[in-house]
VOPAGU-2260 file (C-alpha; in pm, 1 decimal, decimal comma):
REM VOPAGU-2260
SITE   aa  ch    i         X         Y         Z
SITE  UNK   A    0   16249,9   -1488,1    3193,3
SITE  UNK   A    1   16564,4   -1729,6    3229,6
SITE  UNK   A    2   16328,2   -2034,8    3154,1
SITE  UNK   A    3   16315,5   -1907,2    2766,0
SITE  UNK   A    4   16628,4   -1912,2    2621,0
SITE  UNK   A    5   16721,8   -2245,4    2843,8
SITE  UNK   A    6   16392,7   -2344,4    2699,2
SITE  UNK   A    7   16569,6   -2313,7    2323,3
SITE  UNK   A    8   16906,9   -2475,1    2427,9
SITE  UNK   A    9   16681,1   -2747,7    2554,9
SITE  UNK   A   10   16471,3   -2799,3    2221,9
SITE  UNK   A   11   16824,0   -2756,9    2039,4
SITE  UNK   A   12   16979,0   -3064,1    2252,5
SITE  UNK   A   13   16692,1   -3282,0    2183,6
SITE  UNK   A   14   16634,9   -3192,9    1838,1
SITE  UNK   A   15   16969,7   -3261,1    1759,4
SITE  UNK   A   16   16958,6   -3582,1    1971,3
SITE  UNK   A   17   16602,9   -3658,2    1727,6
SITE  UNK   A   18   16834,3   -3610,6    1381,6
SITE  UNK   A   19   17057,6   -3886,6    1504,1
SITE  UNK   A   20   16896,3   -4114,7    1710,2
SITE  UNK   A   21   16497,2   -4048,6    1594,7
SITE  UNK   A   22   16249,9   -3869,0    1749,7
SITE  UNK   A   23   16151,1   -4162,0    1947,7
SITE  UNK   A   24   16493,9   -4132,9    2202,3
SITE  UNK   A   25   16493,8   -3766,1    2162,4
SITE  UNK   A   26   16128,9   -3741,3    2332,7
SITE  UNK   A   27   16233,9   -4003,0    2577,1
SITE  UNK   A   28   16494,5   -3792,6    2653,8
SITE  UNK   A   29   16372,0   -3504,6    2712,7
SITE  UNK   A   30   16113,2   -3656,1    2941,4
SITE  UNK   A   31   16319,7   -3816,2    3140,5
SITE  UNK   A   32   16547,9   -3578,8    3224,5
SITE  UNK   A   33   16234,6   -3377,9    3317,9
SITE  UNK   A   34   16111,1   -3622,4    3487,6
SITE  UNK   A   35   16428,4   -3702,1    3682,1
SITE  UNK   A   36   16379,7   -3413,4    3868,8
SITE  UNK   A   37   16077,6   -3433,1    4002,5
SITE  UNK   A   38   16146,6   -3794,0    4077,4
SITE  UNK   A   39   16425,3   -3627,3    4317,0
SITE  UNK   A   40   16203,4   -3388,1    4451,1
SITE  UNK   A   41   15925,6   -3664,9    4521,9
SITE  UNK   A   42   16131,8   -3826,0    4701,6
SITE  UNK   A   43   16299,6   -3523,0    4945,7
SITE  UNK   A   44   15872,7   -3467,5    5008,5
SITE  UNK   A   45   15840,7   -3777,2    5103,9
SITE  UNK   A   46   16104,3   -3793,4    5320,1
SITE  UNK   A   47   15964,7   -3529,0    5544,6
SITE  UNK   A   48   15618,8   -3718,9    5529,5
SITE  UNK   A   49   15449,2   -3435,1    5235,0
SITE  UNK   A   50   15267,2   -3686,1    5115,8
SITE  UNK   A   51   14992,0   -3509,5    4945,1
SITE  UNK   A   52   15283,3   -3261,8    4815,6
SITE  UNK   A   53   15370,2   -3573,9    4586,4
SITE  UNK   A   54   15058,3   -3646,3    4506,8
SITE  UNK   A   55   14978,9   -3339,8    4379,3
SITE  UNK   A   56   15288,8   -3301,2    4203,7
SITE  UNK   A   57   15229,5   -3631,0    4062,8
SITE  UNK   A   58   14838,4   -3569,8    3938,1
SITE  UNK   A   59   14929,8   -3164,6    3819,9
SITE  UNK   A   60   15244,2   -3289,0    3602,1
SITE  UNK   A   61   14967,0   -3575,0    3420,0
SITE  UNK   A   62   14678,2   -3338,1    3356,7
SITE  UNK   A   63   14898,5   -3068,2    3217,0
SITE  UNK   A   64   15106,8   -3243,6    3010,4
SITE  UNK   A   65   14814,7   -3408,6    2848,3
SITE  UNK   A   66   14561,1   -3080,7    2803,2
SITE  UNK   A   67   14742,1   -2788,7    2846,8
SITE  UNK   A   68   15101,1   -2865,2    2674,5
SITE  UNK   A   69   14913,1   -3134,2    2390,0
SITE  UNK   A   70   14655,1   -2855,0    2353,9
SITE  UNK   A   71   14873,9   -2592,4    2315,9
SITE  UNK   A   72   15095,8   -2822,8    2062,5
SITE  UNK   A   73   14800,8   -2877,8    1873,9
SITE  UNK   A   74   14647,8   -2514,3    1846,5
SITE  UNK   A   75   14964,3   -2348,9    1817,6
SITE  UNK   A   76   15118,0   -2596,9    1571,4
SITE  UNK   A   77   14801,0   -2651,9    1401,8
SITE  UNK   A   78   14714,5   -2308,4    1295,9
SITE  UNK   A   79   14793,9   -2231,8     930,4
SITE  UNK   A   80   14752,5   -2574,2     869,6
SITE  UNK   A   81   14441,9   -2812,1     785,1
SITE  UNK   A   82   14615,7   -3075,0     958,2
SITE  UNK   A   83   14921,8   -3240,1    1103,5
SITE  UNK   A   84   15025,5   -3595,6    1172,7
SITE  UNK   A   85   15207,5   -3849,4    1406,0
SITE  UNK   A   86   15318,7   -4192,7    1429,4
SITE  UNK   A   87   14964,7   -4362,0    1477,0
SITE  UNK   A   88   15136,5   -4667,7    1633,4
SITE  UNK   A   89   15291,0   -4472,9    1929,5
SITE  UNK   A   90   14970,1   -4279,2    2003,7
SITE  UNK   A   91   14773,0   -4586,2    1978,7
SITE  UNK   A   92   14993,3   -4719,0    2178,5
SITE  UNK   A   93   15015,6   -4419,0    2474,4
SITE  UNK   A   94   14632,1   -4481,2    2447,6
SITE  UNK   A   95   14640,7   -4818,4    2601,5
SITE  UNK   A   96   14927,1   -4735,6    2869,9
SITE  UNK   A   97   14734,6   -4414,8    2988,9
SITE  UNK   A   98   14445,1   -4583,6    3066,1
SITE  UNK   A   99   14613,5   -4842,9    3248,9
SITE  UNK   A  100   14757,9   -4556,7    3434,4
SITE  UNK   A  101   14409,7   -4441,5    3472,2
SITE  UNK   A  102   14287,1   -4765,0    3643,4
SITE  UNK   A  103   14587,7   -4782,3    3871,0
SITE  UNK   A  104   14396,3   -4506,1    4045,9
SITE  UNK   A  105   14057,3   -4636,9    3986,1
SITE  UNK   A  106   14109,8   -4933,9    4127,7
SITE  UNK   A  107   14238,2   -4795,1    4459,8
SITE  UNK   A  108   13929,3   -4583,3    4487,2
SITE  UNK   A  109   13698,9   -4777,6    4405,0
SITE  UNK   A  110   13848,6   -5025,1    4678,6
SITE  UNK   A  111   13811,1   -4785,1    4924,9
SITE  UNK   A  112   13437,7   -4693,2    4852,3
SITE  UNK   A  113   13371,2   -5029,5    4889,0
SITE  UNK   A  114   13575,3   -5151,9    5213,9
SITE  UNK   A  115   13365,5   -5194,6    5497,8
SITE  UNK   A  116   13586,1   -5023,9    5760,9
SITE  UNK   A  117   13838,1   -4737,7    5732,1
SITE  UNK   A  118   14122,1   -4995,9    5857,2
SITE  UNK   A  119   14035,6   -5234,7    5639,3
SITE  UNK   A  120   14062,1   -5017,2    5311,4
SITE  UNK   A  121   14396,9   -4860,9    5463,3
SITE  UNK   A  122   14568,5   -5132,0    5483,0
SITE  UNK   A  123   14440,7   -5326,4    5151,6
SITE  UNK   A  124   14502,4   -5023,1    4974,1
SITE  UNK   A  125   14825,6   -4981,6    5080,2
SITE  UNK   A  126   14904,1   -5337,4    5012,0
SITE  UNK   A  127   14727,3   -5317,4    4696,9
SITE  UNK   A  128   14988,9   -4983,4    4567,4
SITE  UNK   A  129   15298,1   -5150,6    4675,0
SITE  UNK   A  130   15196,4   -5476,7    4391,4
SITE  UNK   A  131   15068,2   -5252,9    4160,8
SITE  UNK   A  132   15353,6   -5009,1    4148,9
SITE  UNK   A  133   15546,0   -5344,2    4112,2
SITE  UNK   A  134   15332,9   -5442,4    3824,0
SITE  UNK   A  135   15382,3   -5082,2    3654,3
SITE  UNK   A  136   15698,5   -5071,3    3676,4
SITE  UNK   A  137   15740,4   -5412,7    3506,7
SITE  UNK   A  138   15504,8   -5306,5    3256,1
SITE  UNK   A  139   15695,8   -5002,3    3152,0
SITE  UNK   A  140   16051,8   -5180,1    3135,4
SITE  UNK   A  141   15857,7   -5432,4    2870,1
SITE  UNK   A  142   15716,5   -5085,0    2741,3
SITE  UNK   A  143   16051,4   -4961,0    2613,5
SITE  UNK   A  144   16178,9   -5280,4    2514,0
SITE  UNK   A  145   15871,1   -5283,9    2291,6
SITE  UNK   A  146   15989,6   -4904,5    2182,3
SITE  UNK   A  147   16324,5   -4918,7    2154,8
SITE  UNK   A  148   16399,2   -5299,2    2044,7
SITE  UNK   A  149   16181,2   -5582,5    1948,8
SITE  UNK   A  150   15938,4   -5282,8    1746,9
SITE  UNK   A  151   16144,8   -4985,1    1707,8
SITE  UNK   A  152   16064,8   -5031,8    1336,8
SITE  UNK   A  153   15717,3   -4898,5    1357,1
SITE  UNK   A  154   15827,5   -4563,6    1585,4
SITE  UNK   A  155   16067,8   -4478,4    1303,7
SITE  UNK   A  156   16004,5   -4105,6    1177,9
SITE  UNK   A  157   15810,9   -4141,2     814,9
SITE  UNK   A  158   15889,0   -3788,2     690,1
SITE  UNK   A  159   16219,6   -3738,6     524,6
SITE  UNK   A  160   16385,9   -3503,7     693,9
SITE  UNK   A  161   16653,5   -3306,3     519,6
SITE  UNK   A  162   16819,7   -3134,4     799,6
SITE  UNK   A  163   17145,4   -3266,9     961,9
SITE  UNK   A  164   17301,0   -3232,9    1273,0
SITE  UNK   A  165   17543,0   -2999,3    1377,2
SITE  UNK   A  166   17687,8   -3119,8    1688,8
SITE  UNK   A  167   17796,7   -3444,9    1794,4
SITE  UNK   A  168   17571,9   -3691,7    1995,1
SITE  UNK   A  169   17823,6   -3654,0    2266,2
SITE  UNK   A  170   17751,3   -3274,6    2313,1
SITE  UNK   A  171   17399,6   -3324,3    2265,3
SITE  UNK   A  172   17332,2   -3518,5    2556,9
SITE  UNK   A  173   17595,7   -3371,3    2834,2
SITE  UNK   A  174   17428,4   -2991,7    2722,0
SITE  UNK   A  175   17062,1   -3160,2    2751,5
SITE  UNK   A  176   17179,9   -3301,0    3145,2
SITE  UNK   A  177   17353,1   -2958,7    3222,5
SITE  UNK   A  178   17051,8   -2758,6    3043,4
SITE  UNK   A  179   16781,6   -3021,1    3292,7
SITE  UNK   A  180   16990,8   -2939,1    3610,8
SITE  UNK   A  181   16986,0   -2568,6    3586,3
SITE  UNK   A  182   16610,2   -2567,7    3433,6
SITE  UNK   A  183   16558,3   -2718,0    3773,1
SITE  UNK   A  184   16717,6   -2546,1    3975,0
SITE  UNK   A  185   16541,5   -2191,4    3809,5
SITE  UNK   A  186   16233,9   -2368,6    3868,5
SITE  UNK   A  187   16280,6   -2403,0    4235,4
SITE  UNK   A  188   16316,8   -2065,8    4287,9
SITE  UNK   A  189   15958,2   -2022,4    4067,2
SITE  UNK   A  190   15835,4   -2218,3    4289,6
SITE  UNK   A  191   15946,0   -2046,3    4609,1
SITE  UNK   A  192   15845,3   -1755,3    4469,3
SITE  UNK   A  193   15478,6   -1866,2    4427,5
SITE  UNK   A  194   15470,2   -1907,6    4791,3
SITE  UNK   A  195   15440,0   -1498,8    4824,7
SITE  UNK   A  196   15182,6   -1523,5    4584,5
SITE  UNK   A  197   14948,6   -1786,9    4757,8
SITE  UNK   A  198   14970,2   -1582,5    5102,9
SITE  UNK   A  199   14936,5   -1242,6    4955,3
SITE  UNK   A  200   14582,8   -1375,3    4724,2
SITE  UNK   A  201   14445,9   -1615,7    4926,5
SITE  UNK   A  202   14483,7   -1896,3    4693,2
SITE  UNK   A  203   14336,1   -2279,2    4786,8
SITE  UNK   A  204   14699,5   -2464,3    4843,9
SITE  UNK   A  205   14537,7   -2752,0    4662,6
SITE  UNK   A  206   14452,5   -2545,1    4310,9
SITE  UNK   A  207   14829,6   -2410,5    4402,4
SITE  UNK   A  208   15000,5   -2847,8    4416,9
SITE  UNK   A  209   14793,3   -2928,1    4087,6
SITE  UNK   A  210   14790,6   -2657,2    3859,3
SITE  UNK   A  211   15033,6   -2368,2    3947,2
SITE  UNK   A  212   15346,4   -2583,2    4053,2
SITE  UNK   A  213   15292,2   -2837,3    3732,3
SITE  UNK   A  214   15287,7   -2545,2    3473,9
SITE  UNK   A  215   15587,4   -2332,7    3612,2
SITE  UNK   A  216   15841,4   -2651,9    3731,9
SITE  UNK   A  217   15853,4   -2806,6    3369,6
SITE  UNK   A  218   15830,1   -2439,0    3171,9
SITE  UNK   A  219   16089,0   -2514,6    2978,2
SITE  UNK   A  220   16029,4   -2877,4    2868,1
SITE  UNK   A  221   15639,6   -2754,0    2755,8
SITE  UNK   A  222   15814,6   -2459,1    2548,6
SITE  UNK   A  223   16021,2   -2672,4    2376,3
SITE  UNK   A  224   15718,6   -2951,3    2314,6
SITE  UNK   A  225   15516,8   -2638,5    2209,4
SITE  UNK   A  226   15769,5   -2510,6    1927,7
SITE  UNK   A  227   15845,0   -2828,2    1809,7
SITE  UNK   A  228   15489,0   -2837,6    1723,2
SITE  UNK   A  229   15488,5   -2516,0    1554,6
SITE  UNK   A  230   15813,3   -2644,4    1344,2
SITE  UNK   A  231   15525,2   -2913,5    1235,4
SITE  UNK   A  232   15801,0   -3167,9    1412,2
SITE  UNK   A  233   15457,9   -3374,8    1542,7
SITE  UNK   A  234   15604,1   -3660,3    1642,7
SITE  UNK   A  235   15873,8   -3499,2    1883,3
SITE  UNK   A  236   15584,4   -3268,9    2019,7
SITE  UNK   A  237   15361,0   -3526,7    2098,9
SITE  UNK   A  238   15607,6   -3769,8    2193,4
SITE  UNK   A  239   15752,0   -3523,7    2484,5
SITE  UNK   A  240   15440,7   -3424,0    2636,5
SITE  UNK   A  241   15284,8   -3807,5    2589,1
SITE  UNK   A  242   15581,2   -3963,1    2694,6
SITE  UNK   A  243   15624,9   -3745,6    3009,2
SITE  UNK   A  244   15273,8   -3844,1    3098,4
SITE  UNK   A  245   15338,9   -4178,2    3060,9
SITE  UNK   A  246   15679,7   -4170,7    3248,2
SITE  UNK   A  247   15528,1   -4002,2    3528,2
SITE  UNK   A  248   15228,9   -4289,2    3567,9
SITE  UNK   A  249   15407,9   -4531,5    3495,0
SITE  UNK   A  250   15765,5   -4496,4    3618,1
SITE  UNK   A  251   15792,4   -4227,4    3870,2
SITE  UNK   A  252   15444,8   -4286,5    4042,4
SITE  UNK   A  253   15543,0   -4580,5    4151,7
SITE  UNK   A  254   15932,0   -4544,2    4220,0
SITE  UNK   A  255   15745,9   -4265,8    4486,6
SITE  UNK   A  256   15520,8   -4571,1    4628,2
SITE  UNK   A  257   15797,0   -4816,8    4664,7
SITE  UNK   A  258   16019,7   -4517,7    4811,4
SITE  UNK   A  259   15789,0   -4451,3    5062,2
SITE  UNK   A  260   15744,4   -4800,4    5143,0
SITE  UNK   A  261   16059,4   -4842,9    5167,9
SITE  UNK   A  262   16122,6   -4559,4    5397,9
SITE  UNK   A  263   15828,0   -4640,0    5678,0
SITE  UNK   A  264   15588,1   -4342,0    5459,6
SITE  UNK   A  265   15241,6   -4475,8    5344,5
SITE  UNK   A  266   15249,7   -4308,1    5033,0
SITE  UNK   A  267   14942,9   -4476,0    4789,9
SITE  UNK   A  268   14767,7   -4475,1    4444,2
SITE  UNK   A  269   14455,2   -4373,4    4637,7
SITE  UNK   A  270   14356,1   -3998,9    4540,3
SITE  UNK   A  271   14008,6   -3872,2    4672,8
SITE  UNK   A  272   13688,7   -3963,4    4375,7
SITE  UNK   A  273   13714,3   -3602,3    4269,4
SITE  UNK   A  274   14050,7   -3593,6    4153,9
SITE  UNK   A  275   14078,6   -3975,2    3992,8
SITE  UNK   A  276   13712,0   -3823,9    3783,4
SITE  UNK   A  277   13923,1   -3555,1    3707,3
SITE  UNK   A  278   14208,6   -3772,5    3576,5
SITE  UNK   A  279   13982,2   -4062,5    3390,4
SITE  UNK   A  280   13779,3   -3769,8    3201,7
SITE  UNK   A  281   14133,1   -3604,9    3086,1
SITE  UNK   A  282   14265,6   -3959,3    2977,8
SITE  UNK   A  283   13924,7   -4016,4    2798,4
SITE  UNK   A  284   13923,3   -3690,6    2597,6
SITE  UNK   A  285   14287,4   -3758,8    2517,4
SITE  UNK   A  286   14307,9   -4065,4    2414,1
SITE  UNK   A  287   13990,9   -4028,1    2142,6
SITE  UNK   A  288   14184,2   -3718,3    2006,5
SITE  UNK   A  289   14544,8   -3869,6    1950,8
SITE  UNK   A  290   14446,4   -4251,3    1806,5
SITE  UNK   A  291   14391,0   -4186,5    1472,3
SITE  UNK   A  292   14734,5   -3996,9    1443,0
SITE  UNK   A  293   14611,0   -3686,9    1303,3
SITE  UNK   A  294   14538,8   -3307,6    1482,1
SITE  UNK   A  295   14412,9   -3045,1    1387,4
SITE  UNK   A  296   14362,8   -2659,0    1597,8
SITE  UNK   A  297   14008,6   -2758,6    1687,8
SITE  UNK   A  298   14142,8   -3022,7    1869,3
SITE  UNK   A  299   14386,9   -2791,7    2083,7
SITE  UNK   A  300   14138,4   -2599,6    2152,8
SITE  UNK   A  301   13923,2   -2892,3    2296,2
SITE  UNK   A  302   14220,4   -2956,3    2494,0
SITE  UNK   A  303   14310,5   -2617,3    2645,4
SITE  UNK   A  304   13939,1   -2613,4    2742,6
SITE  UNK   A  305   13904,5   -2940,7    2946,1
SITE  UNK   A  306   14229,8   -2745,3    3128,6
SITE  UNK   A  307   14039,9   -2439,2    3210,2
SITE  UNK   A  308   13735,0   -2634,4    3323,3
SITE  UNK   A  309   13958,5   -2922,0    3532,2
SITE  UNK   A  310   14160,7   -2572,7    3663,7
SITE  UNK   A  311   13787,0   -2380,8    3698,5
SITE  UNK   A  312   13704,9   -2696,6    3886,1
SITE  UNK   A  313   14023,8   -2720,7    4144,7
SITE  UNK   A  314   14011,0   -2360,3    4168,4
SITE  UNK   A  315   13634,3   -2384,5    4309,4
SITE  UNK   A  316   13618,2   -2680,7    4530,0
SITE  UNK   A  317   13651,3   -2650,8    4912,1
SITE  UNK   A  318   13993,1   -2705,3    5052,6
SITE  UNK   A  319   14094,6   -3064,2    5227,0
SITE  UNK   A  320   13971,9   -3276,7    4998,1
SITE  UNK   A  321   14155,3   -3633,5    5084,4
SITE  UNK   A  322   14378,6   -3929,6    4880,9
SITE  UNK   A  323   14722,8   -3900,7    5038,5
SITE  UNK   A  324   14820,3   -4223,4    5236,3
SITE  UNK   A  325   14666,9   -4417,5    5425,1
SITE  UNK   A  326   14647,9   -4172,3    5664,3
SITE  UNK   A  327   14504,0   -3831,1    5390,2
SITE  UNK   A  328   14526,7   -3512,3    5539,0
SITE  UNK   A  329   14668,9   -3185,9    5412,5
SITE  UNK   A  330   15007,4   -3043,7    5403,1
SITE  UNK   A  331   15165,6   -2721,7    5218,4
SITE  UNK   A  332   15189,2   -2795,0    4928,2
SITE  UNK   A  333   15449,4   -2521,3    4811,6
SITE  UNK   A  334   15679,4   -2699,9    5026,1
SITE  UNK   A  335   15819,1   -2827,6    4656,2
């Protein structure tokens, strides 16, 4: 119940950080410091060779930012209402970055089906994640310089908003670090507490990494999305959940790759063909729905469907299914 009202002092310290600095930084915010933490927590897993633990974390933070928070965002903030809008540019925009996110994993997949040995496809795919996390990570420096700099004049908010701030930018920011840190910290012991739950019912470890862990780690950070939404504050709502997508693909995917590299761990870009279906269907659905820059409930709904199905599916599928590094295998994935 803690995650709640931190939830509110979270969507207070960006909002406020949104009045003064545009809805653009405040989302980008609020991802990042989101994001931060799992980038920390990557990191610790892959330090004790968890592997799949990261990858999991990595694929289960995408898929329910994109369907379940953006559906919920769109139902929730879309009822009452025939429609709602946001900036077209930065959702056509999130369009074209997701699905190069999207063929970052194709790509190693694909390479792998098609490899002649097992050795071979290790090491080129290996190889072939160390340059592309390279090339993603350059891509999404250039990415906020396009944001923030050289076109920050087509991400600027077109509604007039008549409310002011009432705190300084100062305060803003140290109470949305503080706010991050102890969100995190509640969210660990969530997580530890889902442990019980996976021993006691018998629940696939797998369903556990991608959908369980995902939904209760960033709780609060998919509240506040959610009730910006309902405030009809579109462009924040969509701009957290998008933008933590897009941070997570394109930033902290492969700061885990080079990480592991750099630490002797062979963690890749290669997930199994059933989970990188799973993630080019959800980027599909999502990026028809946001690039006209206009949602509607219906939409949500479609979301929050392609969820249940994608959980239906993970929920359903025999355990041990593969990706990891170059060497796959399994590991506990509450280990997070």
């Amino acid at each position: 119940m803690a995650i709640i009202p931190l939830a509110k002092l979270l969507g207070f310290a960006t909002e406020e950080i949104a009045l003064r600095c545009g809805s653009t930084v405040g989302s980008l915010l609020n991802a990042t410091f989101g994001n931060a933490v799992e980038l920390i927590l990557g990191v610790v897993a892959l330090d004790k060779g968890l592997i799949r633990v990261v990858q999991a974390s990595v694929l289960g933070s995408i898929l329910s930012n994109l369907l379940l928070v953006l559906g919920f965002c769109f139902l929730l903030g879309g009822a009452g209402r025939s429609e709602q809008s946001f900036n077209i540019t930065a959702a056509q925009t999130s369009s074209s970055l997701l699905a190069l996110t999207t063929l970052s994993l194709l790509v190693p997949a694909a390479f792998s089906a098609t490899a002649e040995t097992k050795e071979d496809a290790e090491l080129g795919i290996l190889n072939l994640s160390h340059g592309t996390a390279l090339i993603l990570l350059l891509v999404y420096i250039l990415f906020l310089i396009f944001q923030l700099k050289t076109h920050s004049h087509l991400y600027e908010d077109e509604e007039d908003d008549e409310e002011q701030p009432t705190t300084t930018l100062s305060f803003s920011i140290i109470t949305l670090i503080i706010v991050a840190g102890v969100v995190s910290l509640h969210a660990e012991f969530l997580v530890g507490a889902i442990e019980g739950v996976v021993d006691s019912w018998g629940i696939d470890e797998t369903f556990v990494g991608i959908i369980l862990l995902p939904i209760v780690g960033n709780a609060a950070e998919h509240v506040s999305s959610v009730t910006f939404a309902m405030k009809n504050k579109m462009n924040l709502s969509v701009g957290i959940a998008v933008s933590s997508s897009l941070q997570i693909g394109l930033l902290v995917t492969p700061v885990l790759v080079i990480a592991g590299w750099a630490i002797g761990q062979p963690m890749t870009l290669f997930f199994d063909d059933f989970e990188t279906v799973i993630l080019f269907s959800s980027v599909l659905i999502v990026n028809y729905l946001i690039q006209d820059g206009r949602s509607n409930w219906l939409e949500g709904v479609l979301l929050l469907s392609s969820y249940a199905i994608v959980s239906l599916a993970f929920y359903c599928h025999p355990t041990g299914t593969g990706g990891g590094g170059t060497g796959g295998g399994d590991s506990n994935l509450v280990a997070l």
